[in-house]
C-alpha positions in Angstrom: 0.0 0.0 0.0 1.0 3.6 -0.8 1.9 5.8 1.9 -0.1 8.9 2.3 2.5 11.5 1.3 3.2 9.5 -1.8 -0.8 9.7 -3.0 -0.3 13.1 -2.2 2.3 13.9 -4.1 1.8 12.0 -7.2 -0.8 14.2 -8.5 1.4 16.8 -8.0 4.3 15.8 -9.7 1.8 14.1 -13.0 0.6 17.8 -13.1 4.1 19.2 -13.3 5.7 16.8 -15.6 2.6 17.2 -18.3 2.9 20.7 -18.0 6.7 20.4 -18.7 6.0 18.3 -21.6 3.3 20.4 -22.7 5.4 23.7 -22.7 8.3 22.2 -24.5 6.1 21.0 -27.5 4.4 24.2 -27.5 7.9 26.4 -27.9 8.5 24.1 -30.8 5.2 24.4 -32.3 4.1 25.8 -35.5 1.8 27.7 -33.6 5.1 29.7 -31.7 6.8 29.9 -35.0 3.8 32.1 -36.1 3.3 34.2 -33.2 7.0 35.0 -33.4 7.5 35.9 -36.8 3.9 38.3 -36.0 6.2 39.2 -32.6 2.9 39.5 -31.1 1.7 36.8 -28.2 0.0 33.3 -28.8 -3.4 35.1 -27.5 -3.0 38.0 -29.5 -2.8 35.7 -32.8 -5.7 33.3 -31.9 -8.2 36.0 -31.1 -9.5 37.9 -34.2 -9.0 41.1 -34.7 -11.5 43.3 -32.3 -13.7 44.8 -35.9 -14.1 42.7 -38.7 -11.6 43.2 -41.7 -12.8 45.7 -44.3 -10.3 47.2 -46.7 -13.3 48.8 -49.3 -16.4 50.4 -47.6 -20.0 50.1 -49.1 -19.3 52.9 -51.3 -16.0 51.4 -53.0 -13.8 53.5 -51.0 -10.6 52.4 -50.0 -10.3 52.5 -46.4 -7.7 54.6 -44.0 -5.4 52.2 -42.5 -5.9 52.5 -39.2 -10.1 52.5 -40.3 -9.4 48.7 -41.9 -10.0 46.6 -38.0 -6.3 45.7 -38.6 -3.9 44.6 -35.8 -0.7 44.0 -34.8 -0.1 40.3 -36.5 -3.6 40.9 -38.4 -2.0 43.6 -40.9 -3.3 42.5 -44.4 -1.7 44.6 -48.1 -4.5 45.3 -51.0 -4.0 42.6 -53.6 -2.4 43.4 -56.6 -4.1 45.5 -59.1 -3.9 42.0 -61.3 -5.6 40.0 -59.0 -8.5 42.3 -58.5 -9.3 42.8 -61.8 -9.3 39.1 -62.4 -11.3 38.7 -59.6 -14.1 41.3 -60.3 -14.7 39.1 -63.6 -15.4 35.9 -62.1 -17.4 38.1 -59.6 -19.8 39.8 -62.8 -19.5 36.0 -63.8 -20.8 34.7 -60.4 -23.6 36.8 -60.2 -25.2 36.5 -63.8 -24.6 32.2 -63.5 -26.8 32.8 -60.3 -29.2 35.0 -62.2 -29.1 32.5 -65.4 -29.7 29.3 -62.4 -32.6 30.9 -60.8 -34.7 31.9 -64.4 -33.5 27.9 -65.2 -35.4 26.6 -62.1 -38.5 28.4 -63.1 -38.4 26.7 -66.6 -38.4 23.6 -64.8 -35.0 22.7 -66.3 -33.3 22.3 -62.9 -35.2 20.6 -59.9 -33.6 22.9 -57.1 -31.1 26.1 -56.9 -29.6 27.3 -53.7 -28.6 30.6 -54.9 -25.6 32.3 -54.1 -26.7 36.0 -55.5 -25.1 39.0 -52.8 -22.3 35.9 -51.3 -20.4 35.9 -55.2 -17.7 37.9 -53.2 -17.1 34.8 -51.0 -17.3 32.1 -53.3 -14.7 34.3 -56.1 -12.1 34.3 -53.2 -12.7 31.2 -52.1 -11.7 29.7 -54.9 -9.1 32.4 -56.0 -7.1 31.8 -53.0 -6.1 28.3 -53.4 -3.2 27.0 -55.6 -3.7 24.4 -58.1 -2.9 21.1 -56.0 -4.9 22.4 -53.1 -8.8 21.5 -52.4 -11.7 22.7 -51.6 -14.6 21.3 -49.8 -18.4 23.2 -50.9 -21.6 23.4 -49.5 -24.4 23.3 -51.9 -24.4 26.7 -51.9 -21.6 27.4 -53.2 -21.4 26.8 -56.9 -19.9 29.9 -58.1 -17.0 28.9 -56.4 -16.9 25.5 -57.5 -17.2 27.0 -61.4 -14.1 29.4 -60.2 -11.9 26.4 -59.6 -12.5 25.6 -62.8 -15.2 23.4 -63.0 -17.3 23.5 -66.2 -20.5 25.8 -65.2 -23.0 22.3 -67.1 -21.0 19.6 -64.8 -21.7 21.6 -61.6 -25.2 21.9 -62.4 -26.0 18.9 -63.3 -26.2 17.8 -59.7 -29.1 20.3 -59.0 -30.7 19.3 -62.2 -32.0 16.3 -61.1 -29.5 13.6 -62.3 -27.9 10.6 -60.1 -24.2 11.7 -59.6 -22.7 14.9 -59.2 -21.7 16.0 -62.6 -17.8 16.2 -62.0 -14.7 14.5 -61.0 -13.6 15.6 -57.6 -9.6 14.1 -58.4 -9.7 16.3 -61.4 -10.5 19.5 -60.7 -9.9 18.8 -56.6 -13.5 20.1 -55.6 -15.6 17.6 -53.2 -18.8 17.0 -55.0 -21.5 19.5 -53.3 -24.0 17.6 -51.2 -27.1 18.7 -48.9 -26.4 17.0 -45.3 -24.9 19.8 -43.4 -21.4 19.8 -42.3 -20.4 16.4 -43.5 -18.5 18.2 -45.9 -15.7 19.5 -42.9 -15.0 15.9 -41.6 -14.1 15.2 -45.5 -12.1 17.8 -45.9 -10.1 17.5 -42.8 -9.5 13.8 -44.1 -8.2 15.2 -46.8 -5.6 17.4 -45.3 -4.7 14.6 -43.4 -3.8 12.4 -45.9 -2.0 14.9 -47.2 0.1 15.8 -44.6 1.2 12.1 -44.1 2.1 11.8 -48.0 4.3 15.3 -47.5 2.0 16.7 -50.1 1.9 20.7 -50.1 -1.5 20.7 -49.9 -3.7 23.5 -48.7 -7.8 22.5 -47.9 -10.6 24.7 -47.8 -13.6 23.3 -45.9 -16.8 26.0 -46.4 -19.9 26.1 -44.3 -22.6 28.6 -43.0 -23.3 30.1 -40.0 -25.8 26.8 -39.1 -23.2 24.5 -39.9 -21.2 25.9 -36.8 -23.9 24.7 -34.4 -23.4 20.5 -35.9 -21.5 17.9 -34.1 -19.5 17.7 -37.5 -18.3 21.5 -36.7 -16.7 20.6 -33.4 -14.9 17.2 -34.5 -13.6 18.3 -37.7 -12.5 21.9 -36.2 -10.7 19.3 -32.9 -9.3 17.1 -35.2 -7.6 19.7 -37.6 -6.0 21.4 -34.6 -4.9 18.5 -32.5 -3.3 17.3 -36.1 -1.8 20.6 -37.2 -3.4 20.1 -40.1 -2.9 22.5 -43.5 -6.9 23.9 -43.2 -8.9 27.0 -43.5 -12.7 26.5 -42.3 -14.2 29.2 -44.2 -17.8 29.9 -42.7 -20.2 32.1 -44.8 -22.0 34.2 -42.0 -25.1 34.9 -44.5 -27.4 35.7 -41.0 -29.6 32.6 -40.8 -29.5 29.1 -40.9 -32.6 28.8 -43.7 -34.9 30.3 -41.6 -33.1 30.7 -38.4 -31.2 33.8 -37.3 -27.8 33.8 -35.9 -29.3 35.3 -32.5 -30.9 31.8 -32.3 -27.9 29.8 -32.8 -25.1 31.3 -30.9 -24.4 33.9 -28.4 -20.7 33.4 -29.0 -19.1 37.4 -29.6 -18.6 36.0 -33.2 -18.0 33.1 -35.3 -14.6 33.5 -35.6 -14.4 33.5 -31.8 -15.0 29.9 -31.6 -11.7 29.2 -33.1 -9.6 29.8 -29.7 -11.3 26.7 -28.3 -9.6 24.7 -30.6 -5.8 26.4 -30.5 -6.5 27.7 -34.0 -6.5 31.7 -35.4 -9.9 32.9 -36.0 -10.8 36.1 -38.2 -13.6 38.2 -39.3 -14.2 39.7 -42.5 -16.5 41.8 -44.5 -17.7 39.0 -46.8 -19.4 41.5 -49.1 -15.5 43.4 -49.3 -13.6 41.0 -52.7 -10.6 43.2 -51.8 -10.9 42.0 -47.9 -11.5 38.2 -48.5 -8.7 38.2 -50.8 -6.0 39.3 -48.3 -7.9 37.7 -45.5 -8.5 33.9 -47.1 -4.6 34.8 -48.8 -3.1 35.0 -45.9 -4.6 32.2 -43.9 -4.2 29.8 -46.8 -0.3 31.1 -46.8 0.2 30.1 -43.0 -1.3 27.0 -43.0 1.3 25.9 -45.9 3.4 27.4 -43.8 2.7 24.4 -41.2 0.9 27.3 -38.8 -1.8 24.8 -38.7 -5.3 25.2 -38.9 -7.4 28.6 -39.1 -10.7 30.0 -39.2 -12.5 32.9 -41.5 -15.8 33.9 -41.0 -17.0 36.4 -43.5 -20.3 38.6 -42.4 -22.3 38.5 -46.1 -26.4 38.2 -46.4 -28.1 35.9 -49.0 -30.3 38.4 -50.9 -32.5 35.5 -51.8 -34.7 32.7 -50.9 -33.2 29.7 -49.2 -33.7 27.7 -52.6 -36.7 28.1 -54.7 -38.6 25.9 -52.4 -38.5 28.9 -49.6 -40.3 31.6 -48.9 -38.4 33.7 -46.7 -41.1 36.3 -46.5 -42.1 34.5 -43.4 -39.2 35.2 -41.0 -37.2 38.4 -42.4 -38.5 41.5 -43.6 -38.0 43.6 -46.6 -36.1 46.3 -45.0 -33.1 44.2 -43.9 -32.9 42.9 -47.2 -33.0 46.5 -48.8 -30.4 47.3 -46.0 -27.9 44.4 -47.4 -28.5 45.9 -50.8 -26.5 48.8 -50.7 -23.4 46.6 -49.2 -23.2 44.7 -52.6 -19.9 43.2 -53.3 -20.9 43.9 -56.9 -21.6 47.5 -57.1 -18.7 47.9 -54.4 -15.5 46.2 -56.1 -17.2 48.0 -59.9 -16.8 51.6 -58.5 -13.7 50.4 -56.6 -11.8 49.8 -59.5 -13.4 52.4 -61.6 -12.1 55.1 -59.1 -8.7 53.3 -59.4 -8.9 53.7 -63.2 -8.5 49.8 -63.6 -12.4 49.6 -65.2 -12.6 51.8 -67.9 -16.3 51.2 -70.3 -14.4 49.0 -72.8 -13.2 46.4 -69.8 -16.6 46.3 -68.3 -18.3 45.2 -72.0 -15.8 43.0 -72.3 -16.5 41.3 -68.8 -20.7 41.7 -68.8 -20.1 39.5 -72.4 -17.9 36.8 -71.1 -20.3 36.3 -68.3 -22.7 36.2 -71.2 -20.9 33.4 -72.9 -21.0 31.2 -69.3 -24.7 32.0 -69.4 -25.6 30.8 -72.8 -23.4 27.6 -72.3 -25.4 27.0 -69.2 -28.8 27.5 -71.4 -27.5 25.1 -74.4 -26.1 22.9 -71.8 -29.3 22.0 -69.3 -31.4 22.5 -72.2 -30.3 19.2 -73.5 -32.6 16.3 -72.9 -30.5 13.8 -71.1 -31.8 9.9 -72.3 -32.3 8.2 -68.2 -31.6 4.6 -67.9 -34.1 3.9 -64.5 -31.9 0.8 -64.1 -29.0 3.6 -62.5 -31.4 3.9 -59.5 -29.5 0.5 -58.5 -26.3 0.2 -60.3 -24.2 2.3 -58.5 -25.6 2.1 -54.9 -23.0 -0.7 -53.7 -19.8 -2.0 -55.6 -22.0 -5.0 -54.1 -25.3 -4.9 -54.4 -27.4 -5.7 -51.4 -30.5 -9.0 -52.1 -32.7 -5.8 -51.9 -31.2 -4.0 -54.4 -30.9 -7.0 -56.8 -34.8 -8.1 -56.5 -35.9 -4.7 -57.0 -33.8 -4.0 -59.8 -35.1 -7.0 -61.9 -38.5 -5.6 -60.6 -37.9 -2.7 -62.6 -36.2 -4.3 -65.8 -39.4 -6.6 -65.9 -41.6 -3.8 -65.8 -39.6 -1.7 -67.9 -39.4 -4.6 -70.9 -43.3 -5.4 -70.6 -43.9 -1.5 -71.4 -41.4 -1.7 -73.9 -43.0 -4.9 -75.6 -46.7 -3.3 -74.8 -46.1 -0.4 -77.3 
């Protein structure tokens, strides 16, 4: 048996030697490195900044310095005049394939379309951020920036069309296929960066979700997991103010979003989500560290989806018609056009040239879903299971019988 002064004391001495251990992993850590190249402290860097980011007001004014909700460690240089003008087109782009989408779902040539139109700002940087070899995880939501990675605008429709499969290869074009359960799309991408990390691949992940998706179980083990891993990714969380018909009052009383990071050991930011010049230095920056190996990092972006939840919705019934008129006069739109225009980097000529190519996207999506597709009913089955349950297989020759007695009946 122990003596008493040895039970005593062996608590004591556990609780010292883990804290040992723990402080000389954290001087070695990634997440030191960072706060000493900032030179600011390893509270300082987690926290986000005390405003959110905003480098161009509503008006398309470039902000004073000092007016931008920067910090010490949170300092973050306009883009190049390059980038911005790139990404103002796939911006005009965005918003006229969300246009096009939501006319196409009135025609009855796609079943369902969560638009995106007053969020283009987010998706465009989203996408815009990432290098070639990293990935990004969408919500369904987020379509303009799965067409900005590069995926053709008639594959990432097909998916809300109707059809069985998703309409593109994820390998290819390193986009997870879009999907409606909320959140599973964090734990996927965190697998992702995983793998990656333990092949010594310099890959970068972007996992995106909305402000709803931060009240899931999914949230809290993929957000653990990333940080206990130090894994390369940026949870990118599109703060469009409710969670279909849910406010953000309702589902957290956190300070914001981003605050939820520290709980994890990760950096968190805000961001005006409706600012393209903002989310590119903001998402930029975060997808720079974790490359670095500063491990994972949170962005939320403040934005407001100027539409119903899909066409199914009718948000009438819990938001009225002067907070939408409020967002209107914050759109990333009008806001990065006079932007440039002011800067002399959008003369009339440029903007013709953009409003056609966004033209060209929306015809190709009109040819393209105006297509009838020939539907083999037998797919219902095929590719269920690499195996095919009993189940399956009865109903399936169910079907074919029925199928070849209409055939043979006309």
């Amino acid at each position: 048996m122990s003596h008493p002064d040895q039970v005593g004391e062996a608590p004591a001495q556990a609780v010292q030697a883990r804290s040992e251990h723990h402080a000389g992993h954290a001087h070695g850590s990634a997440l030191d490195e960072a706060c000493r190249n900032f030179g600011i402290s390893v509270e300082d860097y987690l926290l986000p900044a005390r405003g959110q980011i905003q480098i161009v007001d509503e008006a398309g004014n470039l902000r004073a310095t000092e007016d931008q909700g920067t910090a010490p460690g949170h300092e973050y240089p306009v883009p190049s005049d390059e980038e911005l003008v790139r990404a103002y087109e796939r911006l005009v782009v965005g918003r006229r394939v969300n246009d096009q989408n939501s006319a196409l779902v009135r025609q009855g040539r796609m079943a369902v379309y969560p638009s995106s139109h007053g969020q283009e700002a987010c998706q465009v940087a989203a996408a815009l951020c990432l290098a070639e070899g990293d990935w990004m995880f969408p919500t369904y939501r987020d379509s303009v920036a799965v067409m900005t990675k590069g995926v053709d605008p008639v594959e990432a429709m097909t998916l809300f069309r109707g059809d069985w499969h998703g309409g593109y290869d994820p390998t290819k074009y390193k986009v997870g296929i879009q999907c409606t359960p909320l959140t599973t799309q964090l734990l996927h991408a965190v697998g992702v960066a995983h793998a990656a990390k333990l092949r010594g691949e310099d890959t970068v992940v972007l996992a995106m979700c909305g402000d709803g998706a931060t009240s899931e179980g999914d949230f809290h083990e993929a957000l653990n997991f990333a940080a206990v891993f130090n894994l390369p990714v940026v949870f990118f969380v599109q703060n469009n103010q409710y969670a279909i018909s849910v406010p953000l009052a309702h589902q957290s009383v956190a300070p914001s979003l981003a605050h939820k990071a520290v709980g994890y050991g990760m950096a968190g930011e805000r961001v005006d989500g409706n600012d393209l010049v903002a989310l590119l230095a903001v998402l930029g920056r975060a997808v720079r560290l974790a490359r670095a190996g500063s491990g994972p990092l949170l962005v939320e972006a403040h934005t407001y989806r100027m539409q119903a939840h899909t066409n199914a919705d009718d948000a009438t019934r819990y938001r009225q018609d002067a907070e939408v008129q409020a967002w209107m006069a914050k759109d990333p739109v009008s806001r990065m056009q006079a932007y440039l225009a002011d800067r002399g980097l959008l003369d009339d000529a440029e903007a013709e040239r953009i409003a056609a190519a966004a033209e060209d996207v929306a015809t190709a999506l009109r040819n393209g879903l105006n297509e009838e597709v020939e539907v083999d009913p037998l797919d219902l089955f095929r590719y269920v299971f690499s195996n095919p349950t009993p189940q399956l297989i009865e109903q399936s020759a169910r079907l074919a019988d029925e199928l070849s007695r209409e055939g043979n009946a006309k």
